[in-house]
PyMOL Python script that loads the backbone (N, CA, C, O; Angstrom):
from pymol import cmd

cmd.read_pdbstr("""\
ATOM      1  N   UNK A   1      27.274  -6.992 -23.883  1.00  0.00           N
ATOM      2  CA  UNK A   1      27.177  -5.950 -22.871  1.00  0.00           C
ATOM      3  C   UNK A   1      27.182  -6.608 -21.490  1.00  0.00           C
ATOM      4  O   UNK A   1      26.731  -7.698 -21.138  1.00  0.00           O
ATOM      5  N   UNK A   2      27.913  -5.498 -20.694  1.00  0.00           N
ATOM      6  CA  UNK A   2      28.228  -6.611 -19.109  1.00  0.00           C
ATOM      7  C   UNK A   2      26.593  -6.203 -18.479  1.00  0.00           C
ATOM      8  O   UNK A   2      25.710  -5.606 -19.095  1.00  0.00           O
ATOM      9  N   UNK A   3      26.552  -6.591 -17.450  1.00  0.00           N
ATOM     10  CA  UNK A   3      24.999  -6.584 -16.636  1.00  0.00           C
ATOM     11  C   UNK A   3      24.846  -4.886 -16.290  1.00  0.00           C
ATOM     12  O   UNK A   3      23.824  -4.315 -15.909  1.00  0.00           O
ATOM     13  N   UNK A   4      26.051  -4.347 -16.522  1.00  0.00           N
ATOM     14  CA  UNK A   4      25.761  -3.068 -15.404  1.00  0.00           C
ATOM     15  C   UNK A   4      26.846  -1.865 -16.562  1.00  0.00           C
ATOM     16  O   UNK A   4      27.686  -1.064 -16.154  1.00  0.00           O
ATOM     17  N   UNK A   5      26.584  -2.031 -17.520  1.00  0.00           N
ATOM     18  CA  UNK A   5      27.385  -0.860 -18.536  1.00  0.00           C
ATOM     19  C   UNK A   5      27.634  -1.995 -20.211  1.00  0.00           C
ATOM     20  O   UNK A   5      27.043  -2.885 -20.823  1.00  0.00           O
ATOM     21  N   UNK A   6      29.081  -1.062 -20.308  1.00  0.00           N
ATOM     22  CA  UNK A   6      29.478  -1.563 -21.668  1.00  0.00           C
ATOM     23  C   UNK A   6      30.111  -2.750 -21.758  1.00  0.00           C
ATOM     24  O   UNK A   6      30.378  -3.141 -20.622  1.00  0.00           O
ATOM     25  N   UNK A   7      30.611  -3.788 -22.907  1.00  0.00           N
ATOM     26  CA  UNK A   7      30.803  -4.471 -23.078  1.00  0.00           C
ATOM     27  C   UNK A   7      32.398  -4.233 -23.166  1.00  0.00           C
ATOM     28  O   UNK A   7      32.512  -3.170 -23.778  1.00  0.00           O
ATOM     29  N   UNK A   8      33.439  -4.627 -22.905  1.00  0.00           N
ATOM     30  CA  UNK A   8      34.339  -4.921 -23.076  1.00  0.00           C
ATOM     31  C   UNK A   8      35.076  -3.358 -22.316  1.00  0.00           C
ATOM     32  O   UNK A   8      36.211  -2.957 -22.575  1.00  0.00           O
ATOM     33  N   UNK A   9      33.928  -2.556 -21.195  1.00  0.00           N
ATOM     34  CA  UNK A   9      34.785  -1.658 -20.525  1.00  0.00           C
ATOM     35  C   UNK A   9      35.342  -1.944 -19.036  1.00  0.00           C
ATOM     36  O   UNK A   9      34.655  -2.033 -18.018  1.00  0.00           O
ATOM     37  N   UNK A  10      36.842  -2.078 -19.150  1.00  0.00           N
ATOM     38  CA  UNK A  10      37.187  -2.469 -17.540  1.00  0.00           C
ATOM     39  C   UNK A  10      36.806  -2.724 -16.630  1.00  0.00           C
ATOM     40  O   UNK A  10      36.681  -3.811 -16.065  1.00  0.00           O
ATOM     41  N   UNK A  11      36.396  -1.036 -16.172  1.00  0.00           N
ATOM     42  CA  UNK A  11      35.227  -0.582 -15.082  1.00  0.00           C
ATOM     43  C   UNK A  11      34.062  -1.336 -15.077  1.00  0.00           C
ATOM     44  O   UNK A  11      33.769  -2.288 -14.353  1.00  0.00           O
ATOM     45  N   UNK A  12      33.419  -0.794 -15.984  1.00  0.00           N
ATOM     46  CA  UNK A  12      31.623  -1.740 -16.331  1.00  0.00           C
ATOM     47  C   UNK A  12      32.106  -3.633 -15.538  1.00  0.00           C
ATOM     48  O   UNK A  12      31.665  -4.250 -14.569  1.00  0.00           O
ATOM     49  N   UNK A  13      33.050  -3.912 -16.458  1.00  0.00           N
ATOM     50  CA  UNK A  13      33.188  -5.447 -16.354  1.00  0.00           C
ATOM     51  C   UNK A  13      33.696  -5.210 -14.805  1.00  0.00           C
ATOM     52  O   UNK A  13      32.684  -5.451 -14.149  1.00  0.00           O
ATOM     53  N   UNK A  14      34.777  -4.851 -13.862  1.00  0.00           N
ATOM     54  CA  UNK A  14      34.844  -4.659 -12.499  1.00  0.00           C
ATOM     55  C   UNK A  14      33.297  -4.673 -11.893  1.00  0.00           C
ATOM     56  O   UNK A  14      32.975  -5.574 -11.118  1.00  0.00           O
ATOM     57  N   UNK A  15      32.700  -4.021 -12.136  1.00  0.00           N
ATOM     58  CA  UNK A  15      31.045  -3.931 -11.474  1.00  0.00           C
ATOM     59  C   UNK A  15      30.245  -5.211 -11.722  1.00  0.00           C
ATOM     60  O   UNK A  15      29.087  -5.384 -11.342  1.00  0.00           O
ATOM     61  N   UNK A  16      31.068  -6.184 -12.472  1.00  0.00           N
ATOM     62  CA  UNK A  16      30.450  -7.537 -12.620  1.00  0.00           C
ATOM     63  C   UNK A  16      30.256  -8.393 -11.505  1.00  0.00           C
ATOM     64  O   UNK A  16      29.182  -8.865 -11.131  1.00  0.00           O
ATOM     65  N   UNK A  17      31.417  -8.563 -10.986  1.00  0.00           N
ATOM     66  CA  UNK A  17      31.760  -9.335  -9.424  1.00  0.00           C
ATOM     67  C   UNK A  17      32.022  -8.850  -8.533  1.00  0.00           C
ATOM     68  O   UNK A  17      31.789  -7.642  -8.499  1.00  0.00           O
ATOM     69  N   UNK A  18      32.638  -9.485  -7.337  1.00  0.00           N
ATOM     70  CA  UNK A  18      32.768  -9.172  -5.903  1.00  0.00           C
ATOM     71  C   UNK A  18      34.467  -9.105  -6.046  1.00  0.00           C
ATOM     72  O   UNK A  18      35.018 -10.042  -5.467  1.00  0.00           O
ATOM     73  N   UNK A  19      35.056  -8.487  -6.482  1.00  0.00           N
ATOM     74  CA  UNK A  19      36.519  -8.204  -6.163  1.00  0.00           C
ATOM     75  C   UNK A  19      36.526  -8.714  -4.779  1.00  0.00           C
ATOM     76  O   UNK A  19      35.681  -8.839  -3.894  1.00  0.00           O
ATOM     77  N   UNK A  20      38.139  -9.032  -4.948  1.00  0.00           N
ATOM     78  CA  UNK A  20      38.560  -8.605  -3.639  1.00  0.00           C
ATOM     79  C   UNK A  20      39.278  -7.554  -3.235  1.00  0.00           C
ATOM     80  O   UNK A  20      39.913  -7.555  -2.180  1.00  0.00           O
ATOM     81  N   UNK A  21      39.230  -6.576  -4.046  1.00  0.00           N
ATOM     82  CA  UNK A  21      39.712  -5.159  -4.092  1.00  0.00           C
ATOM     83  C   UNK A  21      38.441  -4.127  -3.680  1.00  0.00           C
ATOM     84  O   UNK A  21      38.680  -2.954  -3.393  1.00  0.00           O
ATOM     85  N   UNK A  22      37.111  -4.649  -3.676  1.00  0.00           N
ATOM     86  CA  UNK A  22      35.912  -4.221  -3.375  1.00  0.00           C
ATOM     87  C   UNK A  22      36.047  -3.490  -2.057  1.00  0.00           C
ATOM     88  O   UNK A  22      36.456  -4.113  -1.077  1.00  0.00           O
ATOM     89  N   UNK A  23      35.676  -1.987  -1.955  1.00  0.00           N
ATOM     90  CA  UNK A  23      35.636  -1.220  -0.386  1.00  0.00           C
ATOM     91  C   UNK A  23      34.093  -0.795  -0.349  1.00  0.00           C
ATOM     92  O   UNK A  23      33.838  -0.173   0.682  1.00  0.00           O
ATOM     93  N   UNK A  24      33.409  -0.902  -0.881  1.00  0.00           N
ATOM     94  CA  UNK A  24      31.924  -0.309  -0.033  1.00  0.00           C
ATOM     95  C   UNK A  24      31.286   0.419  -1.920  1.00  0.00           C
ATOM     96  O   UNK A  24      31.764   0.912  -2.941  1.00  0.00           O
ATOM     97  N   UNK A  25      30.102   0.054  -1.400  1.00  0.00           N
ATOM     98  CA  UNK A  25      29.201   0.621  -2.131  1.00  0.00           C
ATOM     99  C   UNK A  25      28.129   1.299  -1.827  1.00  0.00           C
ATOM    100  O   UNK A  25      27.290   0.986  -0.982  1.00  0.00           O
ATOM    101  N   UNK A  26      28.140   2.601  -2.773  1.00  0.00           N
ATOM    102  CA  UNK A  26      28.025   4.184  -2.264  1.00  0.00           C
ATOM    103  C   UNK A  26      26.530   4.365  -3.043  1.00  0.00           C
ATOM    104  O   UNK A  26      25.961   5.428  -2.797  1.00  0.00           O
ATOM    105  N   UNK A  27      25.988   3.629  -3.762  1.00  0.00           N
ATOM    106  CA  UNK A  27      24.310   3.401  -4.216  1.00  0.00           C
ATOM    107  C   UNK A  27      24.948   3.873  -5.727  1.00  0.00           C
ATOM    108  O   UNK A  27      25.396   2.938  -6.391  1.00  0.00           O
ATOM    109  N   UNK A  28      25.042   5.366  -6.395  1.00  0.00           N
ATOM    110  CA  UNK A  28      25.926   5.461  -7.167  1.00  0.00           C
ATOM    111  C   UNK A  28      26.643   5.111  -7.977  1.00  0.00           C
ATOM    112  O   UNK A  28      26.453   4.922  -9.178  1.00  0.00           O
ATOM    113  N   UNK A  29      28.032   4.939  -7.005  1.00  0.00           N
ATOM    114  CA  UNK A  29      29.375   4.283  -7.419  1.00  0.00           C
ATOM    115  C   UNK A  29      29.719   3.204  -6.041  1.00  0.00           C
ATOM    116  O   UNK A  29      29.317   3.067  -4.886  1.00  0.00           O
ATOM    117  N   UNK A  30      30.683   2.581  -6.933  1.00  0.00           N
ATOM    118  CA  UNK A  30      31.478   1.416  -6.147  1.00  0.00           C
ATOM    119  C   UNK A  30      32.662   2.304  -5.928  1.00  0.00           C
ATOM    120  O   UNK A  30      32.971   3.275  -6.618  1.00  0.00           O
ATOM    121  N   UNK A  31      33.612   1.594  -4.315  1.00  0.00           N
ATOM    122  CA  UNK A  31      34.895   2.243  -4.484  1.00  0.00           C
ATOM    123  C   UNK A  31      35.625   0.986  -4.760  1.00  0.00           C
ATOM    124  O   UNK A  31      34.871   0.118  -5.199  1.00  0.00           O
ATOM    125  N   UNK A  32      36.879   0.614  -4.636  1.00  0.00           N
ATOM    126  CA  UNK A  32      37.784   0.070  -5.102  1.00  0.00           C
ATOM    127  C   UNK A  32      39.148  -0.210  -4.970  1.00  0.00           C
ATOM    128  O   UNK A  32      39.674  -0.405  -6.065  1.00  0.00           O
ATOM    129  N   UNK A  33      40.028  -0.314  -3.859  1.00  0.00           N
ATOM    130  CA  UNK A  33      41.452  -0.427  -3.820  1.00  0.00           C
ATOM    131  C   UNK A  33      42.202  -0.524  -5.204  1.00  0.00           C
ATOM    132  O   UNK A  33      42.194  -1.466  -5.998  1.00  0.00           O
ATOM    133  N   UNK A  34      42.860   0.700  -5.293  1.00  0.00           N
ATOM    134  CA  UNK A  34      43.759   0.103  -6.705  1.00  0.00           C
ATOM    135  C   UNK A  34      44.580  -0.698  -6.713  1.00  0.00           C
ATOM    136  O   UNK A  34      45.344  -0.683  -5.748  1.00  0.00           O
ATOM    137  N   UNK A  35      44.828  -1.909  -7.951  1.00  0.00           N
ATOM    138  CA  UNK A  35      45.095  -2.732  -7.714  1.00  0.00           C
ATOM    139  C   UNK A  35      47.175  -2.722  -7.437  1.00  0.00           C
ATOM    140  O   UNK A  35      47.918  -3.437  -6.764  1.00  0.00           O
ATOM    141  N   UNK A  36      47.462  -1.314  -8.521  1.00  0.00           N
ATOM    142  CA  UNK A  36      49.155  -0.844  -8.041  1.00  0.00           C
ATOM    143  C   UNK A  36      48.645   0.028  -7.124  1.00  0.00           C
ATOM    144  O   UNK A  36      47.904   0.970  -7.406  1.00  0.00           O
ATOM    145  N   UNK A  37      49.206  -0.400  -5.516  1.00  0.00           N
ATOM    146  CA  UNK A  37      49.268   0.453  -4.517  1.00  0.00           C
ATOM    147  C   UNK A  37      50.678   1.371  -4.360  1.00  0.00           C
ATOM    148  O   UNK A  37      51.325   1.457  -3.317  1.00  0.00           O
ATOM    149  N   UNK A  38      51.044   2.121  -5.800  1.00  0.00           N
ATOM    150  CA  UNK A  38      52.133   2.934  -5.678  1.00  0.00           C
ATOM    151  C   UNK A  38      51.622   4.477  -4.161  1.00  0.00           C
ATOM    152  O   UNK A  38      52.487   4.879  -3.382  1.00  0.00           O
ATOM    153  N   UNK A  39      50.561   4.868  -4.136  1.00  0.00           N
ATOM    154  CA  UNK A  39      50.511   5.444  -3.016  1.00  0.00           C
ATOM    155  C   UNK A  39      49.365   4.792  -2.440  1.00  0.00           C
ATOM    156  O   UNK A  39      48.263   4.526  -2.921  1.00  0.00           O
ATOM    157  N   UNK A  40      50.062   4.514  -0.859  1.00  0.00           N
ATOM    158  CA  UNK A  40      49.269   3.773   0.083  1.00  0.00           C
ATOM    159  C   UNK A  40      47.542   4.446  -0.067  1.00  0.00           C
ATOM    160  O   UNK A  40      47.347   5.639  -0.296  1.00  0.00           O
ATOM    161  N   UNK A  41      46.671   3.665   0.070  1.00  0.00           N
ATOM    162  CA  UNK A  41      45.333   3.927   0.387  1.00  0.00           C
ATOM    163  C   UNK A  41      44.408   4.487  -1.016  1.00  0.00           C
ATOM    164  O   UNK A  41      43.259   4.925  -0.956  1.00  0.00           O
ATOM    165  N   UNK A  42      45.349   4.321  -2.428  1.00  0.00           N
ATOM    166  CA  UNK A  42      44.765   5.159  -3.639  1.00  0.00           C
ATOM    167  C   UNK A  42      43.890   3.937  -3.655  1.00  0.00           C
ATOM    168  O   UNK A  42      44.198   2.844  -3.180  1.00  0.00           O
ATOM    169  N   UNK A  43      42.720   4.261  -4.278  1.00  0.00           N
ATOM    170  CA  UNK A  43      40.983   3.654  -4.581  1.00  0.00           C
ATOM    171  C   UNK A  43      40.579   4.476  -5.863  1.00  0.00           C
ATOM    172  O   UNK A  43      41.027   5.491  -6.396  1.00  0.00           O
ATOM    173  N   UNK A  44      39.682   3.725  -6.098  1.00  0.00           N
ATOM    174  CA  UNK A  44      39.059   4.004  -7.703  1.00  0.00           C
ATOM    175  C   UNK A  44      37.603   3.888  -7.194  1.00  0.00           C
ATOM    176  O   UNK A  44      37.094   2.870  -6.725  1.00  0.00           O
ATOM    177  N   UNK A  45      36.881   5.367  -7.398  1.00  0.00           N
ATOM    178  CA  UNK A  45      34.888   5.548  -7.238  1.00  0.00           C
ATOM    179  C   UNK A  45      34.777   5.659  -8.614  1.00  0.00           C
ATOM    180  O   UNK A  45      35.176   6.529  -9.388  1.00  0.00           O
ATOM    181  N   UNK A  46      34.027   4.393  -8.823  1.00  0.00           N
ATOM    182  CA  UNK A  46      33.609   3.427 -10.284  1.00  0.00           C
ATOM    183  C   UNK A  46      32.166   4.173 -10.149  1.00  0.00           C
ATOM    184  O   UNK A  46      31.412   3.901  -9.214  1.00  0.00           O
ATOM    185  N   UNK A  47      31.795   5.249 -11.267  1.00  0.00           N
ATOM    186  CA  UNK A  47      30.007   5.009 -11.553  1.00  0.00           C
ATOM    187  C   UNK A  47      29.552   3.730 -11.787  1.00  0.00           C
ATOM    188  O   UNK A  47      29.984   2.866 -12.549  1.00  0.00           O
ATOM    189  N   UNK A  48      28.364   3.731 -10.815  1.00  0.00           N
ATOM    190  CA  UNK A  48      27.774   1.840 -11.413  1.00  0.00           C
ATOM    191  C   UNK A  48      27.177   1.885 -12.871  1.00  0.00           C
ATOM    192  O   UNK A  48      26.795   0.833 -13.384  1.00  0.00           O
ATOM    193  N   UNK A  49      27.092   3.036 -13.525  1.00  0.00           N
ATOM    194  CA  UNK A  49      26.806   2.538 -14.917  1.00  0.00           C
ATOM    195  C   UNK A  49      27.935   3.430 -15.875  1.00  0.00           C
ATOM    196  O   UNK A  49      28.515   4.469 -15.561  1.00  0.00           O
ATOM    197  N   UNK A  50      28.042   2.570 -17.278  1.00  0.00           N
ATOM    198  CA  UNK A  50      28.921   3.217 -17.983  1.00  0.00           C
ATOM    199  C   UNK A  50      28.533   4.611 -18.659  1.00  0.00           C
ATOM    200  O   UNK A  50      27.455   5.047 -19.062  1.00  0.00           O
ATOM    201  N   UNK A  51      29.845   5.153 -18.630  1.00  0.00           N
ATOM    202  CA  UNK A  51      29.758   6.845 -18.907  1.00  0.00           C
ATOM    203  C   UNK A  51      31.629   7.047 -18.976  1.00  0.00           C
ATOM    204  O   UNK A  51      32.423   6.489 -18.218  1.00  0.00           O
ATOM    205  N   UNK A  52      31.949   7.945 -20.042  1.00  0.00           N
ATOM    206  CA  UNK A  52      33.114   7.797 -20.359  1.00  0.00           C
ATOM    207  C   UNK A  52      33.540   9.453 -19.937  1.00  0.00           C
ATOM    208  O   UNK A  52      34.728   9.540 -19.626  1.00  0.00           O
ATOM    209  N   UNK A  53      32.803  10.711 -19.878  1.00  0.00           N
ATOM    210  CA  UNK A  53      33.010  11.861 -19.618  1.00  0.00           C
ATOM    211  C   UNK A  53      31.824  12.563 -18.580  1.00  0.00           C
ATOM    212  O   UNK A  53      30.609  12.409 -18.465  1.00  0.00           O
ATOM    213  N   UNK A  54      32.646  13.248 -18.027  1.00  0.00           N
ATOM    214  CA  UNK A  54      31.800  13.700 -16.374  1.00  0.00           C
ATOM    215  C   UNK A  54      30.358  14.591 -17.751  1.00  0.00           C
ATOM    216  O   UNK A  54      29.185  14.328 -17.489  1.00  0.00           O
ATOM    217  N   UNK A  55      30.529  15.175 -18.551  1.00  0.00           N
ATOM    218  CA  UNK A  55      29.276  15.896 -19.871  1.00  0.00           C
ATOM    219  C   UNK A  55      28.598  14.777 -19.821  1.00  0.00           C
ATOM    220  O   UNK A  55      27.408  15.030 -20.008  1.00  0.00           O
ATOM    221  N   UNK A  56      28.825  13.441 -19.627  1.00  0.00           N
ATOM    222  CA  UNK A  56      27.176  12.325 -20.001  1.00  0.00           C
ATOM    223  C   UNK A  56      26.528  12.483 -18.499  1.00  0.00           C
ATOM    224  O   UNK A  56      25.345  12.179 -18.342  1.00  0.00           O
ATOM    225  N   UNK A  57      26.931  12.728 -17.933  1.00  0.00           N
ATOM    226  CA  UNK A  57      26.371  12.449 -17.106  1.00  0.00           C
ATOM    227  C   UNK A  57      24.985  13.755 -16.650  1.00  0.00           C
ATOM    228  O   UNK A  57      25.245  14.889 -17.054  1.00  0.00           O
ATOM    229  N   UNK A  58      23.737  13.606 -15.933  1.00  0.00           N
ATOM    230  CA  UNK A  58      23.225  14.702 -15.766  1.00  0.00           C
ATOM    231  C   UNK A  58      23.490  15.970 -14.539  1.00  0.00           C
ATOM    232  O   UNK A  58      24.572  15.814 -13.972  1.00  0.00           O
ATOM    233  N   UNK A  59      23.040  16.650 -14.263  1.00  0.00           N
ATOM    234  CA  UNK A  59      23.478  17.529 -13.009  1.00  0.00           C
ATOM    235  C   UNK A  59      23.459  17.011 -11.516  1.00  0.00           C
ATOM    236  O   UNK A  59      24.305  17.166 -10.635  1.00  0.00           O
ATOM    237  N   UNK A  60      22.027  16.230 -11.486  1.00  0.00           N
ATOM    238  CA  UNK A  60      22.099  15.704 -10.394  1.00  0.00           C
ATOM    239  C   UNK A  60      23.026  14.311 -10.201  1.00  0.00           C
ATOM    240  O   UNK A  60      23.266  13.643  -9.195  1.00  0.00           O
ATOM    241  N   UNK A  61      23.247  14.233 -10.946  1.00  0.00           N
ATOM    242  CA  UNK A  61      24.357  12.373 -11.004  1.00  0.00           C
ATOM    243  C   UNK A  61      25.439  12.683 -10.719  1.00  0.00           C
ATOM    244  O   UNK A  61      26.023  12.198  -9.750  1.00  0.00           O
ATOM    245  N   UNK A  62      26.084  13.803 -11.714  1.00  0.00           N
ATOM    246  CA  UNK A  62      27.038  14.508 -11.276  1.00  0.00           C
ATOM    247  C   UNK A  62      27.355  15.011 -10.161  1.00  0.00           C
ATOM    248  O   UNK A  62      28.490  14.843  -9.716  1.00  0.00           O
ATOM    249  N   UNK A  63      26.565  15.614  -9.598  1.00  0.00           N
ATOM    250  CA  UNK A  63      26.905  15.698  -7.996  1.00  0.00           C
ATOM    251  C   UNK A  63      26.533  15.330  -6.870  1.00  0.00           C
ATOM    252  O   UNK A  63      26.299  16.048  -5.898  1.00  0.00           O
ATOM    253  N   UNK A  64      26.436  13.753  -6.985  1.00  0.00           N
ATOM    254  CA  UNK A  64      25.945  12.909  -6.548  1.00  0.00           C
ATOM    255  C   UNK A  64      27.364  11.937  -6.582  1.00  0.00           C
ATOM    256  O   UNK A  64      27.625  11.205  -5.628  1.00  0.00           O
ATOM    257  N   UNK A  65      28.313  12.022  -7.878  1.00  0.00           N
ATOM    258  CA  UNK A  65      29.364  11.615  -7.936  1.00  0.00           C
ATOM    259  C   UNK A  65      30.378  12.404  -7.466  1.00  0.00           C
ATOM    260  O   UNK A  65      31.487  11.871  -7.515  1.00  0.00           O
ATOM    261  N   UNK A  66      30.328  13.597  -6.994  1.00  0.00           N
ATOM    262  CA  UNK A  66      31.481  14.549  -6.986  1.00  0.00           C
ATOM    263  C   UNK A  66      30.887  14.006  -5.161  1.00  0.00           C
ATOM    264  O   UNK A  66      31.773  13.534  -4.448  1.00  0.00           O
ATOM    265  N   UNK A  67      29.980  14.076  -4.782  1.00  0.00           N
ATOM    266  CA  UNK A  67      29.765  13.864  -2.996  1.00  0.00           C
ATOM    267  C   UNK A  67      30.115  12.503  -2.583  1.00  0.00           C
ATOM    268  O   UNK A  67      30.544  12.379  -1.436  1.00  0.00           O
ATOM    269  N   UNK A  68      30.016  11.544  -3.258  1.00  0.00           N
ATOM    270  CA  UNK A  68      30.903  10.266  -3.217  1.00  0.00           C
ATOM    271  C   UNK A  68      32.219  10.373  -3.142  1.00  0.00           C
ATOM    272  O   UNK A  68      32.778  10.122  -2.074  1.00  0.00           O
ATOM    273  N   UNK A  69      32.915  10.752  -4.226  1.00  0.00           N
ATOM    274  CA  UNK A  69      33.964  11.181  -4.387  1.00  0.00           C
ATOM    275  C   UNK A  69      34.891  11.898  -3.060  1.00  0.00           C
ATOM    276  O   UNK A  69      35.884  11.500  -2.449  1.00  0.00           O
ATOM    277  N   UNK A  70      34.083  13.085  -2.957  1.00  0.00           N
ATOM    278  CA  UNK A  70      34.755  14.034  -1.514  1.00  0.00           C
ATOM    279  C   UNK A  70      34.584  12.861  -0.223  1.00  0.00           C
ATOM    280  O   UNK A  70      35.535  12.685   0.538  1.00  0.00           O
ATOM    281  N   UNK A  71      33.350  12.118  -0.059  1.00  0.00           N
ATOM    282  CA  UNK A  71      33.171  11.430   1.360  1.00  0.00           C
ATOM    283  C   UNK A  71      34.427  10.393   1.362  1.00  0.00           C
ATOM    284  O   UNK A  71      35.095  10.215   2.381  1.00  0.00           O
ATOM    285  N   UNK A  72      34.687   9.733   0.150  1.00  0.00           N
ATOM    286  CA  UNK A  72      35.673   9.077  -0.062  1.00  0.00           C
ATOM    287  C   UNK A  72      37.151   9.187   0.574  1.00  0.00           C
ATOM    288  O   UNK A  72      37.896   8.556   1.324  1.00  0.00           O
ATOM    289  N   UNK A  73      37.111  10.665  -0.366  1.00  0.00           N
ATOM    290  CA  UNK A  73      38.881  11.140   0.305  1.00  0.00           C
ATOM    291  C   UNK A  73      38.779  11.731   1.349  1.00  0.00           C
ATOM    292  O   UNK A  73      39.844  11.947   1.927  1.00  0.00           O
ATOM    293  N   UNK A  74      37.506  12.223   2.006  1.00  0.00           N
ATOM    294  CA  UNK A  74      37.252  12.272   3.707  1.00  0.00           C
ATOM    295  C   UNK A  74      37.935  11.133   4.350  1.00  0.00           C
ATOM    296  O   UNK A  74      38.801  11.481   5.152  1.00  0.00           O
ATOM    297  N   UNK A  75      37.767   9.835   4.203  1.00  0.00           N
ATOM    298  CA  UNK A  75      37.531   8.987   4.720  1.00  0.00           C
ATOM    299  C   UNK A  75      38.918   8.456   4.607  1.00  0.00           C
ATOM    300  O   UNK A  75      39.205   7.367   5.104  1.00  0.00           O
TER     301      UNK A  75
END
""", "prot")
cmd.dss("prot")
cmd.show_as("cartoon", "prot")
cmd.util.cbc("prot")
cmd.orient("prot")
């Protein structure tokens, strides 16, 4: 198991180190430059712990991730 989720999940393992694709961390989630920049400025808001469907998650996490999310594509 990685320090911060599942063992052998992308994401989880991304939350291991300091990318250099790393844009800011939201307490939450991490954001992320994707690494194919087929459209300029696309990013990935990583939950810092593993969860595979928005249902694991609880109500307040959940929209706690959906307000990350929106400040994100504000931004």
């Amino acid at each position: 198991m990685s320090r911060l989720g599942e063992a052998g999940c992308p994401m989880c393992d991304r939350l291991d180190g300091m990318s250099e694709l790393f844009i800011a961390d939201l307490g939450t989630s991490r954001v992320y430059l994707n690494e194919d920049q087929f459209f300029p400025g696309w990013v990935l808001v990583v939950l810092r712990r593993h969860a595979t469907e928005l249902y694991e998650l609880s109500a307040a996490e959940r929209a706690v991730l959906i307000e990350d999310v929106s400040r994100v594509a504000e931004a």
